[in-house]
C-alpha positions in Angstrom: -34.8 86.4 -15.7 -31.4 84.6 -15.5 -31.8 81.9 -12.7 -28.9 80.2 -10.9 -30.1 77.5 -8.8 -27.2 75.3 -6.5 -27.8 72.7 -4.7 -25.7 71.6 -0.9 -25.6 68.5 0.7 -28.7 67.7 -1.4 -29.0 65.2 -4.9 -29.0 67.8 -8.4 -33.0 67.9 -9.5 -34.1 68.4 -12.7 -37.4 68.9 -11.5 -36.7 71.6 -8.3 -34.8 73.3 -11.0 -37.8 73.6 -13.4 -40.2 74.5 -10.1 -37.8 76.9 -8.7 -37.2 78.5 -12.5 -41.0 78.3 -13.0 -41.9 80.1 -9.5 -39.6 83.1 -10.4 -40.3 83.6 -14.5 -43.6 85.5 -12.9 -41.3 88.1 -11.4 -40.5 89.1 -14.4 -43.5 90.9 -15.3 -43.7 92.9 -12.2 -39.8 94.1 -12.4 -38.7 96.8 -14.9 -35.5 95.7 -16.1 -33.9 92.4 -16.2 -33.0 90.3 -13.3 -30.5 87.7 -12.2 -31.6 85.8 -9.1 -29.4 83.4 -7.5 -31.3 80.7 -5.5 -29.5 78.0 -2.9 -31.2 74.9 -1.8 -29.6 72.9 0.8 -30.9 70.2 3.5 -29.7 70.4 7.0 -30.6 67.3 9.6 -34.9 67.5 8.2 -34.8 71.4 7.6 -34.9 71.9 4.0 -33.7 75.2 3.3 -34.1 77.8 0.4 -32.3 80.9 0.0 -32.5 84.0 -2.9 -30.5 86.4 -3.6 -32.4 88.8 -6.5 -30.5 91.7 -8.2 -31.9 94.1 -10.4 -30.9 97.3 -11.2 -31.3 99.2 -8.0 -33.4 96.6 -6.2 -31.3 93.7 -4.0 -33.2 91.3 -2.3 -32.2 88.6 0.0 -34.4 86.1 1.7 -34.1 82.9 3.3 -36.4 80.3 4.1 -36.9 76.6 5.9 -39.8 74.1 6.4 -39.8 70.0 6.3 -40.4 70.4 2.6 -38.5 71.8 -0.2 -41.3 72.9 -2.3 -42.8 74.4 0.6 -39.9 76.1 1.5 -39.5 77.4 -1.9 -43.1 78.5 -2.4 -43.0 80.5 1.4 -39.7 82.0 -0.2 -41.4 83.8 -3.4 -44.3 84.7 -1.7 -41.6 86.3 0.7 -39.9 88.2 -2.5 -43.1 88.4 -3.8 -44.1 91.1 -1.0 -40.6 92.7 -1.0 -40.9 93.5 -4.5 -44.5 95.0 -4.2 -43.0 96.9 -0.8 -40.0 98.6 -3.1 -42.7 99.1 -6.1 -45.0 100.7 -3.8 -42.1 102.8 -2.1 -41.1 104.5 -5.5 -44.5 105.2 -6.9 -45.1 107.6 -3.9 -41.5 108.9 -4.1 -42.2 109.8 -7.8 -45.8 110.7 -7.7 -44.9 114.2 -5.9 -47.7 113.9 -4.0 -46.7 114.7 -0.3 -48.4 115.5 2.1 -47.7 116.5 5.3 -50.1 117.5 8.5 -50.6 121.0 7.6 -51.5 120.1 3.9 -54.1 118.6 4.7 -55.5 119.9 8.2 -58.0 122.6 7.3 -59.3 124.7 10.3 -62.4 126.3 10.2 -62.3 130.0 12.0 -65.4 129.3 15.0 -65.8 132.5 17.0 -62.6 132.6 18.9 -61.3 129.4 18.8 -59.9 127.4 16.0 -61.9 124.0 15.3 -60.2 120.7 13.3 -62.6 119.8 10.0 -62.8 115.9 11.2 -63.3 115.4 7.8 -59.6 115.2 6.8 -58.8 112.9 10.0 -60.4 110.0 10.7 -58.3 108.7 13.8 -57.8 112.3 15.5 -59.5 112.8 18.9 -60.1 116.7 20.0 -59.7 117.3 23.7 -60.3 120.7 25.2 -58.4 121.5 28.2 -59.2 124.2 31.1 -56.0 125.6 32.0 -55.4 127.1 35.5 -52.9 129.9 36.4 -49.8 128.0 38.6 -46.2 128.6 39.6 -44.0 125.5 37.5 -43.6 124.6 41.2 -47.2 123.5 41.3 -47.3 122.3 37.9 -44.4 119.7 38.6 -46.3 118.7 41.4 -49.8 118.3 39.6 -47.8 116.7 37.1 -46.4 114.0 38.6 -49.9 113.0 40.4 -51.1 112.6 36.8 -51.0 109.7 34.4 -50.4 111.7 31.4 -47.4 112.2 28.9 -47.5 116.3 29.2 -49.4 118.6 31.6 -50.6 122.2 29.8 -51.2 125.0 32.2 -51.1 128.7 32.5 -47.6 130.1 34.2 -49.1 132.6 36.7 -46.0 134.8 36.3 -45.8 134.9 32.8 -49.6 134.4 31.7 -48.4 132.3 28.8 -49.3 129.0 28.1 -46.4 126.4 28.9 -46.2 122.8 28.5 -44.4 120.3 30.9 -43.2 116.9 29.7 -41.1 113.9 30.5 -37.7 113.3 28.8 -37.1 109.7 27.9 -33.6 110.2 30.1 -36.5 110.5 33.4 -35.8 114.6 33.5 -38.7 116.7 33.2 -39.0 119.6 30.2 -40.5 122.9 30.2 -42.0 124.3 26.5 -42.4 127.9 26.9 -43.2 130.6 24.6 -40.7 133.1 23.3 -41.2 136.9 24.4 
């Protein structure tokens, strides 16, 4: 890894240099091509400050960090890069792997009698909740729906004998979800 180091408003260190070119030699093992990394350390008042810019190929990080010490500003900076890189390594291997998956991939439902059940199986965190609808006018819906505490109100339109939905816009309107036909 090429490494520029600079110093501001602070005395040239042969030693920070060797510390700072020592910290981020171990990136090189973990990125693919080669990397030039650009690293200013500066003192302001008692904040010591230490700031990277990495390029390599596609991947540009920027990070800045401050403490009361320079070293420990420095170390707090790589481990800061450190997790950015593993973030962007992490973020390709799923885009490449081809493996997506999306809710009804991996839902499987099970045909019980005449209603359709979730296996648990695939979802850990889901929570089933069965309803009893009741045949109302939207009129009476709106109204039961307001009295409630919940995000949506299900119930059976009495004209239609469809199941509708009823929700809250985030502009404080109300919606309607209705089936077509």
């Amino acid at each position: 890894m090429q490494t520029t180091v600079t110093f501001k408003k602070i005395d040239p260190s042969d030693p920070l240099k060797s510390y700072v070119r020592k910290k981020l030699d171990k990136f090189d093992k973990m990125l693919d091509s080669p990397a030039e990394a650009y690293v200013v350390l500066s003192v302001e008042k008692i904040r010591h400050i230490a700031e990277i810019t990495l390029v390599c190929d596609k991947l540009n990080i920027h990070a800045k960090e401050e403490s009361e010490s320079m070293y420990s500003s420095i170390d707090t900076l790589v481990d800061k890069v450190r997790a950015q890189i593993k973030k962007h390594k992490e973020k390709i291997k799923r885009h490449m792997s081809g493996k997506k998956k999306s809710l009804t991939d991996t839902a499987e439902f099970i045909h019980a009698g005449d209603a359709f059940a979730l296996d648990t199986t695939v979802f850990d965190d889901l929570v089933m909740e069965t309803i009893d609808t009741k045949p109302m006018d939207i009129e009476d819906a709106v109204n039961e729906f307001n009295t409630g505490r919940h995000a949506f109100f299900v119930f059976n339109n009495a004209r239609t004998e469809q199941l509708n939905v009823l929700y809250k816009h985030n502009n404080g309107k109300l919606g309607l979800i209705q089936p077509r036909g």
